[in-house]
C-alpha positions in Angstrom: -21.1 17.4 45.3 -19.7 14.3 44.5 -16.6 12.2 44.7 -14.3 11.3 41.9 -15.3 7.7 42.4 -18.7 8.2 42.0 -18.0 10.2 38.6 -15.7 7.2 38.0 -18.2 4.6 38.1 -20.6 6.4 35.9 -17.9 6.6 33.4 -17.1 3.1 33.7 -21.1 2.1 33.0 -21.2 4.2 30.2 -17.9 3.1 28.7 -16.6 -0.1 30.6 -12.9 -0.5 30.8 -12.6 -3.9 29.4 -13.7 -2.7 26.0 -10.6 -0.5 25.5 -7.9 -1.8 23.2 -4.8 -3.6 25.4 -2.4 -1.0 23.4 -4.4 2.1 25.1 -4.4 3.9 28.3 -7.7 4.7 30.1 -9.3 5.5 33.4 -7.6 8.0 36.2 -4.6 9.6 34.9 -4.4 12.3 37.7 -6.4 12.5 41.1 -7.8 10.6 44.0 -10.4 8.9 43.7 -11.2 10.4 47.0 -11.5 14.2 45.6 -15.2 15.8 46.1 -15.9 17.7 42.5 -18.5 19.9 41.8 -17.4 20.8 38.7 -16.7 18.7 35.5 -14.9 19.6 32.2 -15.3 17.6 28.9 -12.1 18.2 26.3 -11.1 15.9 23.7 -7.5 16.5 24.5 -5.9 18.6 27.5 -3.9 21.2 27.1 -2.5 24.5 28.4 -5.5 26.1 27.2 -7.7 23.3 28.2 -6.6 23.4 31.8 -6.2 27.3 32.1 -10.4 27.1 30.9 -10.7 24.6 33.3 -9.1 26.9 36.1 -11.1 29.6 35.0 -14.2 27.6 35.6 -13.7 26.4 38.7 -13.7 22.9 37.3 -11.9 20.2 39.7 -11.8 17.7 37.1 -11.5 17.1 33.4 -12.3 14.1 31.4 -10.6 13.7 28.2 -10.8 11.2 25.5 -7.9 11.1 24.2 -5.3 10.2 27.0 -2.8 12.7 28.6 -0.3 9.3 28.9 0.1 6.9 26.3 3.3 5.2 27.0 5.0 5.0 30.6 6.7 7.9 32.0 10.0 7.5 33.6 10.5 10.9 34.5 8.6 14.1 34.9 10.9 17.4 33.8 8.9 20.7 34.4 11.0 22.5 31.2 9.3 19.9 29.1 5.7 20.6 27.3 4.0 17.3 29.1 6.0 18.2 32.2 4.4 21.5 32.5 0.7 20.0 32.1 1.4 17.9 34.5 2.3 20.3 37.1 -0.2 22.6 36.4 -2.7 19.7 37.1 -1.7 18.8 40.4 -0.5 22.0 41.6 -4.8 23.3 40.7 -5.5 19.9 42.5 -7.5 18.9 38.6 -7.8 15.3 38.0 -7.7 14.0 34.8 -9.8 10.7 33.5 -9.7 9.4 30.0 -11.7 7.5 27.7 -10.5 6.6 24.5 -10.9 3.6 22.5 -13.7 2.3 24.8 -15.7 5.2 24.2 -15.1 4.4 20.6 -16.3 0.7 20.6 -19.0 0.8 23.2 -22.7 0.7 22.4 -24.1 4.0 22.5 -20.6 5.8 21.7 -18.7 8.0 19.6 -19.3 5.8 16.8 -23.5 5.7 17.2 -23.1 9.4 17.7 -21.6 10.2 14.4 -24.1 7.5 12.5 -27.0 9.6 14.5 -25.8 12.3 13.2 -25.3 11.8 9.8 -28.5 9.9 9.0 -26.8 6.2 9.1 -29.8 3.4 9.8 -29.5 -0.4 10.4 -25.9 -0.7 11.4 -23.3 -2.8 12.7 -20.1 -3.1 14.0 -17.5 -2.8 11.3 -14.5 -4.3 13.2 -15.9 -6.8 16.7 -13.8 -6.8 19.0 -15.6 -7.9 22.0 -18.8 -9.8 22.1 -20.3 -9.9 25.8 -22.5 -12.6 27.0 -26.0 -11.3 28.3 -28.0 -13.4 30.7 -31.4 -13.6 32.4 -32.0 -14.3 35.9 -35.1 -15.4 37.3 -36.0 -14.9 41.3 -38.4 -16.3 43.5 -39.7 -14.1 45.7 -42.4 -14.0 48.9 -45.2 -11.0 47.8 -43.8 -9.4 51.0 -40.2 -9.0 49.8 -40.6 -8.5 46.3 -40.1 -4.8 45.4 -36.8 -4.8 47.7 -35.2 -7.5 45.4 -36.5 -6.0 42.3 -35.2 -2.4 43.1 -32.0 -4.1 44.4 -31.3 -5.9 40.8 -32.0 -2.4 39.4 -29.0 -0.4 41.7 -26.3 -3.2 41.3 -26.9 -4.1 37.3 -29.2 -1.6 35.6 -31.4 -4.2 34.2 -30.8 -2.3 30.3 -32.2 -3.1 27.1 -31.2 -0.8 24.1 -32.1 2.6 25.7 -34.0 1.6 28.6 -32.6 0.6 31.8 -35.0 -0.6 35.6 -36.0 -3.4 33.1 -38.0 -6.2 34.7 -40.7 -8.5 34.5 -42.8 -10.2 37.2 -45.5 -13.0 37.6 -47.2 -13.9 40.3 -47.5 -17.7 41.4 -47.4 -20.5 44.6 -44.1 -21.4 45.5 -43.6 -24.7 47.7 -41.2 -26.3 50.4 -40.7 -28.3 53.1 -38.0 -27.7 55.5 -35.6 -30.0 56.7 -33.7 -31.2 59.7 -31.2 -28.2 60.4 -32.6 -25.8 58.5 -33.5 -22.2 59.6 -37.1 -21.3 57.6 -38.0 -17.4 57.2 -41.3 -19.1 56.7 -43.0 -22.8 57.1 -42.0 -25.6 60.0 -39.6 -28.7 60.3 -41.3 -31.6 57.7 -44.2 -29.4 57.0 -45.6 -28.6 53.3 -45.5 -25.2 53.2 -47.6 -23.1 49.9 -46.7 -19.3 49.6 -47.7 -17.1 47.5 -44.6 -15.9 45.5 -43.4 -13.4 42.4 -40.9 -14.5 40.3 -38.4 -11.5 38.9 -36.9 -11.5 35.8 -34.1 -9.1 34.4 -31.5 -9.6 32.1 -27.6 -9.2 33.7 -24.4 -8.4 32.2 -21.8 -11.6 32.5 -19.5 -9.7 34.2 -22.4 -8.7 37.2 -23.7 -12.4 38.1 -21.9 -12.8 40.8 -22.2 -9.2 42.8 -26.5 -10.3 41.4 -26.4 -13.0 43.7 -24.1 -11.8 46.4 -27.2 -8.9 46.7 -29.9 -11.5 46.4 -28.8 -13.1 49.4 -28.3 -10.1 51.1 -31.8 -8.8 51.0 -33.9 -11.5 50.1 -35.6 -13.2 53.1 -35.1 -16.9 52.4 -32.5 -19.1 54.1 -31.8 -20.7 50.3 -33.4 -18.3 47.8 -34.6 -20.1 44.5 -33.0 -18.6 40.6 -32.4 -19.5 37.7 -29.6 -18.3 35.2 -29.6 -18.8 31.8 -27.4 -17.1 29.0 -29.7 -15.3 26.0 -28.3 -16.3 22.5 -30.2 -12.9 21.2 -28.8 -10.5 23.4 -24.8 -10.6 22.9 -23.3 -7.6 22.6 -20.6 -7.1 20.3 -18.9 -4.1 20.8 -16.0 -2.4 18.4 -14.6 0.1 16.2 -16.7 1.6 13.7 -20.2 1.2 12.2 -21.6 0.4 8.7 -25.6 0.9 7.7 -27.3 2.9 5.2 -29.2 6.1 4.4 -32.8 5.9 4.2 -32.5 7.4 0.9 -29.8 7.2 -1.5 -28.3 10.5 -2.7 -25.7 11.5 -4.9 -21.9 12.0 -3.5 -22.2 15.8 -4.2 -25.1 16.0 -2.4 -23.9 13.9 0.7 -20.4 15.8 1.0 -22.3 18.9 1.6 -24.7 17.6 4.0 -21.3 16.3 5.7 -19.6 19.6 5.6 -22.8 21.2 7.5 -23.0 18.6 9.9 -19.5 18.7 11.1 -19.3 22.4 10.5 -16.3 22.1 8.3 -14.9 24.2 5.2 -13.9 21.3 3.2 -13.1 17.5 3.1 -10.4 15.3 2.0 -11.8 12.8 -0.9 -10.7 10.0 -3.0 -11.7 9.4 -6.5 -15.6 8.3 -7.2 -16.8 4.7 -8.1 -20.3 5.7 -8.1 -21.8 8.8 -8.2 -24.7 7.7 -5.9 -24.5 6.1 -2.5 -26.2 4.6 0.1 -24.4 2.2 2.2 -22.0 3.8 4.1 -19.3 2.9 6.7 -17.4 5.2 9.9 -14.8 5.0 12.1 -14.5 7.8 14.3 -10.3 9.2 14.6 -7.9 7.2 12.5 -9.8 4.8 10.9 -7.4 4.3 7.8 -6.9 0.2 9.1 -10.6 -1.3 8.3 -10.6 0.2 4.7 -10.9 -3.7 3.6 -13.3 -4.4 6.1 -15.0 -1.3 4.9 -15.1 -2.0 1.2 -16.7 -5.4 1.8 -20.3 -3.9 3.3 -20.3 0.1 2.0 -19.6 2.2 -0.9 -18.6 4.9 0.4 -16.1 5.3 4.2 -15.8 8.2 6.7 -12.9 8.5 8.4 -9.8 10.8 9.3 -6.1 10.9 8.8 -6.1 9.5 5.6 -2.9 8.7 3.8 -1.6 8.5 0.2 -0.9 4.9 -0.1 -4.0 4.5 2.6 -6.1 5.8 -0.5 -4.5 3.8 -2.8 -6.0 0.8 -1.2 -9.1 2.0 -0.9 -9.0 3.3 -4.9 -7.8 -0.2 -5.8 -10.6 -1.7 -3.6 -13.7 0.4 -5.1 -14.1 2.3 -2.2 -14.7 6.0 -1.6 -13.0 7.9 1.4 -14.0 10.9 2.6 -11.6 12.3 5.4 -13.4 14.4 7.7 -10.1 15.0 10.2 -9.5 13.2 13.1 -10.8 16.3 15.3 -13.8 16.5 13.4 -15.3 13.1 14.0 -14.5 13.0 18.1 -14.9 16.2 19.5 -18.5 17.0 19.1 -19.2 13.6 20.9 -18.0 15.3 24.1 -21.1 17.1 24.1 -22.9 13.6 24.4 -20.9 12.5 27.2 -21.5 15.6 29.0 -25.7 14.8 28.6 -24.7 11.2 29.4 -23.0 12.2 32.6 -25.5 15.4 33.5 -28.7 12.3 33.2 -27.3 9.8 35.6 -25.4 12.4 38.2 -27.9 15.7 39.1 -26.5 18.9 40.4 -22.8 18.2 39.6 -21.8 20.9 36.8 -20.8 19.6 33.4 -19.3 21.7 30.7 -17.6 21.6 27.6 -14.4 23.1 26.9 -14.8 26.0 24.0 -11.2 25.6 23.2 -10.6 24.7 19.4 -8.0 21.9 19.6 -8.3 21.4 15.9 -4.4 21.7 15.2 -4.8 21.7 11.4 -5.5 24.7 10.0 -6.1 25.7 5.6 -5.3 29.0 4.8 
């Protein structure tokens, strides 16, 4: 069992806030943060069939990517379609959490899911819209204290690189001091050389964790005055936004690629704009509507996957040299709630994660 807060905060280190667009509307929509859940659904959307499933399953809590409110509400009317939801929410006693365009931009997202699956190497953002300074901080440590300060840098900032988190690095040296008038020494005396035998910690820290670092430092470190150093790492900014360019590993035809597409995403057909090249290899995505970076697009890839493609949208991208092939918004987002739900199921054992088996596609061929 755990509470909402706790499901919270792992949803905030896979997806932090501050990367979602100032436009959007993440985080809690419904609940207390206060709730215990044992159960977890994962929907792109909610619904009436969504939250019936999640009634069904005994699920306390359902996160969402795309929001349940966009835009404020200034009054909630139980004949209306959202006013219903809503009511049916808090009368189960279901919260509701969204992430949306921050699951989009981050590192590791909806965007890197679809380039895994497709085959897409090497790639890039398509269209920053963040960059996040990454620093290292180096602590000076007596050999008696040094695995509690290294395993507290660990809990409070997760010491990642790429796929790997707990990252740290240690050396062993002599660390020396006197003390001075006032002063309250863990180790050593008043005016007295003092030689210890020290390990210095090293770990990379997000910019936005320095400070609670050092407030935990101090906390469990035994010094009076502990000894680190900060610096920033030009090599290790993050940027972070919407969509991803690479490249295959091998070039293929477009005939050949739009099928491999179709079995991928499981799909009867796709929507596609006239050829420039009947081969390609570098390719561009933006997961949902991505119909806005087809510029961007046409400056690093031949070909751009997308959905909600429109008439003059492909015009642009005709006139540009650029193949489009519109998957469908639904398409390029919902299997990436499967991901989350392996995300969450890693980092927070025993509580139940599912995902919902309702098909929210809402555009149908006959």
């Amino acid at each position: 069992m755990y509470l909402l807060s706790d499901i919270i905060k792992t949803l905030e280190n896979i997806a932090p806030l501050e990367l979602a667009e100032k436009w959007d509307n993440v985080g809690l929509m419904i609940g207390s943060t206060s709730q215990e859940i044992n159960k977890v659904l994962c929907a792109l959307d909610i619904n009436e069939e969504v939250i019936e499933e999640a009634i069904q399953n005994n699920a306390e809590c359902i996160i969402t990517h795309h929001p349940l409110f966009f835009k404020p509400i200034h009054q909630i009317d139980f004949e209306t379609p959202k006013g219903r939801l809503i009511k049916k929410l808090i009368c189960s006693n279901i919260s509701v959490y969204a992430m949306h365009t921050n699951y989009d931009s981050v590192h590791g997202g909806i965007n890197d899911l679809l380039c895994d699956k497709i085959g897409i190497v090497n790639t890039r953002v398509l269209h920053p819209t963040y960059i996040e300074n990454v620093y290292k901080i180096a602590v000076y440590v007596p050999e008696s204290h040094w695995e509690v300060v290294r395993q507290a840098l660990v809990d409070h900032n997760i010491c990642s690189i790429g796929h790997y988190k707990g990252c740290t690095f240690t050396s062993q040296g002599e660390g020396t001091f006197i003390p001075l008038e006032g002063s309250m020494p863990y180790l050593g005396e008043t005016g007295r050389l003092e030689h210890v035998e020290e390990r210095k910690i090293e770990c990379v820290i997000r910019e936005k964790n320095i400070r609670t670092v050092l407030d935990t430092i101090k906390q469990v470190h035994p010094y009076e005055e502990p000894a680190f150093d900060i610096y920033k790492l030009e090599n290790m900014s993050k940027i972070s936004g919407f969509g991803r360019y690479g490249q295959l590993e091998q070039e293929l035809s477009i005939e050949s690629f739009i099928i491999r597409l179709k079995k991928i995403f499981g799909l009867s057909y796709v929507r596609v704009t006239p050829f420039k090249n009947q081969t390609v290899k570098h390719i561009a995505i933006c997961s949902g509507s991505g119909a806005e970076f087809i510029k961007s697009a046409s400056k690093v890839a031949e070909l751009y996957i997308t959905g909600d493609l429109k008439f003059h949208e492909a015009q642009e991208a005709c006139a540009l040299g650029l193949t489009v092939i519109d998957i469908g918004h639904y398409a390029s987002e919902h299997s990436a709630m499967k991901s989350l739900a392996a995300q969450m199921s890693a980092q927070l054992t025993g509580l139940e994660i599912s995902c919902s088996q309702v098909d929210g596609e809402t555009i149908k061929i006959q």
